[in-house]
N, C-alpha and C positions, 0 to 999 in steps of 0.2 A: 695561094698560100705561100709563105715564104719560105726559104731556105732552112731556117734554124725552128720552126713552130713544130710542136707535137701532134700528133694526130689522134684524133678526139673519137670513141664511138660509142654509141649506149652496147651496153651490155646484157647478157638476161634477167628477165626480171626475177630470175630465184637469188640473185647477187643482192645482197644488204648490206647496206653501212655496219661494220662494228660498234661506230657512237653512236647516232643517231636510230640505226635501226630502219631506216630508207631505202628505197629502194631507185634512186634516181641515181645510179653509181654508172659511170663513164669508164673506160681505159684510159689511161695516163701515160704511155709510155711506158720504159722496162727500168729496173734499178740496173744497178752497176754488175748486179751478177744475174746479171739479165733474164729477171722475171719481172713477169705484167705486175703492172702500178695499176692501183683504182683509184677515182674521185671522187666524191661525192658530193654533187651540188647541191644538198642543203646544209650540209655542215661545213663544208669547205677543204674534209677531212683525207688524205692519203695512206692509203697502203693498199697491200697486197694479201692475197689472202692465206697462201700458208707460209706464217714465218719461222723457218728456221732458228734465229735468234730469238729465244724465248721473254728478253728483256724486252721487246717491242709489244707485249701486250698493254692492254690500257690498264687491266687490273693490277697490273706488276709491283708498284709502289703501295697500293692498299695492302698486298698481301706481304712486302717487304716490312711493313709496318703490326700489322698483327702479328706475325712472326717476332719480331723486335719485341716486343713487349711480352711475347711466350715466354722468354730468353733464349733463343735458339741462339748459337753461334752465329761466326761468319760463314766457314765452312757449311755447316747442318742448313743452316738459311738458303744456302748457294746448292746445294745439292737437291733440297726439295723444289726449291724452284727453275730447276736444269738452269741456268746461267750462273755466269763465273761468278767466282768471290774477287775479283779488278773491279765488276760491275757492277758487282751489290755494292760496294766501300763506295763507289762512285756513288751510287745512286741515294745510299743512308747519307752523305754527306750533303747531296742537293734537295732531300726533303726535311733536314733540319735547320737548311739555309733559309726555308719559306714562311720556318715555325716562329710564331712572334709571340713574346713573352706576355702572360695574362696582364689584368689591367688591376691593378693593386686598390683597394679599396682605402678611405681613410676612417683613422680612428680603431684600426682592429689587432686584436692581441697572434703573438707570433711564437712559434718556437724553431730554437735552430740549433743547428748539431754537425756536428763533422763523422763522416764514417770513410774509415782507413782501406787502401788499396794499392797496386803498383802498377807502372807500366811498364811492359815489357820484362825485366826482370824482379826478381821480389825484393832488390836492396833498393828498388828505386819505386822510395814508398810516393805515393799523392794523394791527396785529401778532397774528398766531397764535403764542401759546406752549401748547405740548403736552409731554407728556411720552410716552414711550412703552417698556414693560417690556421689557428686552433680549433676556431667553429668548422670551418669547411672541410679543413684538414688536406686541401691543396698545395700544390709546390708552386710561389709563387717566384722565387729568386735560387739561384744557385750558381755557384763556381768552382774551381775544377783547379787546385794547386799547393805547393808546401804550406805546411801547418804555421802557417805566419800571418802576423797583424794583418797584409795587403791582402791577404787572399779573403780572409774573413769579414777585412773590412766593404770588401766588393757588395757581398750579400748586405750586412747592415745598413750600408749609405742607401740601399734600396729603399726599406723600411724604415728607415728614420726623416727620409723624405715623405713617406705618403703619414708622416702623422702617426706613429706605432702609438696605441697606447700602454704595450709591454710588453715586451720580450725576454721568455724564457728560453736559458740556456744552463749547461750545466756547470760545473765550477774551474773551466777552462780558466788558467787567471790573464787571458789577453782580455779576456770578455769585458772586463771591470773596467780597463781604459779605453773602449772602444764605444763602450753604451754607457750613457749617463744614468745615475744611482736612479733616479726615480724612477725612468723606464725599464731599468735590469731588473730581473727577478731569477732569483736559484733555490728557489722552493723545493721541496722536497715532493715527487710527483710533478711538477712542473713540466717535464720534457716525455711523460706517459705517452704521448699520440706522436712522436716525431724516434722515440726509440723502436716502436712498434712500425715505425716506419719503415728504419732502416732494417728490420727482419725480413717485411716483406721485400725492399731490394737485394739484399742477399739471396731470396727463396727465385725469385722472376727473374734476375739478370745472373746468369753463370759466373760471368766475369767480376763479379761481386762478394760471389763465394768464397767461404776463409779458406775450405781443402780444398781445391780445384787446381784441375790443369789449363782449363781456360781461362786468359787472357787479355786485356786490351796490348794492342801494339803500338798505337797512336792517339796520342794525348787528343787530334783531331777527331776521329770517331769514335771515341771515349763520351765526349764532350756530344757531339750526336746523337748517341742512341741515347744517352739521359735528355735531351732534347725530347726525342720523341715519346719516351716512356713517360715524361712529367706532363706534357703539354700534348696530347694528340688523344 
């Protein structure tokens, strides 16, 4: 055996894979703060078995994610799950990086809307513009910045590529240069399923809320946790 190799040895068989559920699990060597490593040769999978660092469970990101959508804070999130709020911002920001946006249908009617918020402090207003499909009542597009033509136009160029065949919106007047007369519509009840929307994001996400103390801090996890709350 060579110099630099590990040393390998079966274990007892009451040791189980946490993935798999196996019981073929080896010694590994020790981590850095030197506790036993396991293997496990049917999954290929490592660790050890009691971790300190509560972010090393496998369920950790499911539960980050039901939580997110409860509207728990950063904080509130971070304390029920005993690992830090560094960790969770870490961790919300790489399971929004994985989320891919739905796959847009052609020929179907839309409504879109803007609902008002800030980051960080309350003069530093920013705007959610969403779109969301009328039948389904899905969030299919959304962007995240000042109440201006580019930010709205983000959301539109979406649906006006897949073929909208109309888009209700309310009588914002960028709306009128942005969408072509036949496809606009500002009917009266026209936008019923996408204001009812934005109650329920006020009631689920805190940081949403008109009287609240809670927050977003960064325009970056801002933009995540509506990743996850629209598409997961």
């Amino acid at each position: 055996m060579s110099k630099n190799a590990t040393w390998c040895s079966k274990v007892s068989d009451a040791m189980k894979c946490p993935k798999c559920k196996e019981q073929k699990v080896i010694k590994n060597g020790r981590t850095k703060n030197n506790k036993q490593q396991y293997y496990c040769k049917m999954c290929f999978h490592r660790f050890i078995e009691n971790y300190t660092n509560q972010a090393y469970k496998l369920d950790i990101n499911q539960k980050i994610v039901q939580l997110t959508k409860e509207g728990l804070g950063i904080r509130s999130t971070a304390r029920v799950l005993e690992i830090s709020a560094t960790t969770l911002l870490k961790r919300i920001v790489s399971i929004a990086r994985n989320i891919t946006k739905p796959i847009i249908s052609r020929g179907k009617t839309y409504e879109v809307d803007e609902l008002c918020t800030y980051i960080r402090h309350k003069k530093n207003y920013i705007w959610l513009v969403y779109a969301l499909e009328k039948n389904s009542r899905t969030v299919v597009s959304f962007n995240v910045g000042k109440r201006t033509n580019k930010t709205l136009n983000l959301v539109l160029v979406t649906l006006k590529l897949s073929g909208a065949k109309k888009i209700f919106t309310d009588r914002l007047k960028n709306y009128k240069y942005l969408i072509t007369e036949k496809m606009h519509s500002v009917k009266r009840f026209g936008t019923n399923h996408i204001e009812r929307k934005n109650l329920t994001l006020r009631t689920h996400l805190k940081r949403l809320n008109r009287r609240t103390i809670c927050f977003s801090k960064s325009l970056v996890i801002f933009t995540a946790v509506l990743k996850i709350y629209f598409w997961i």
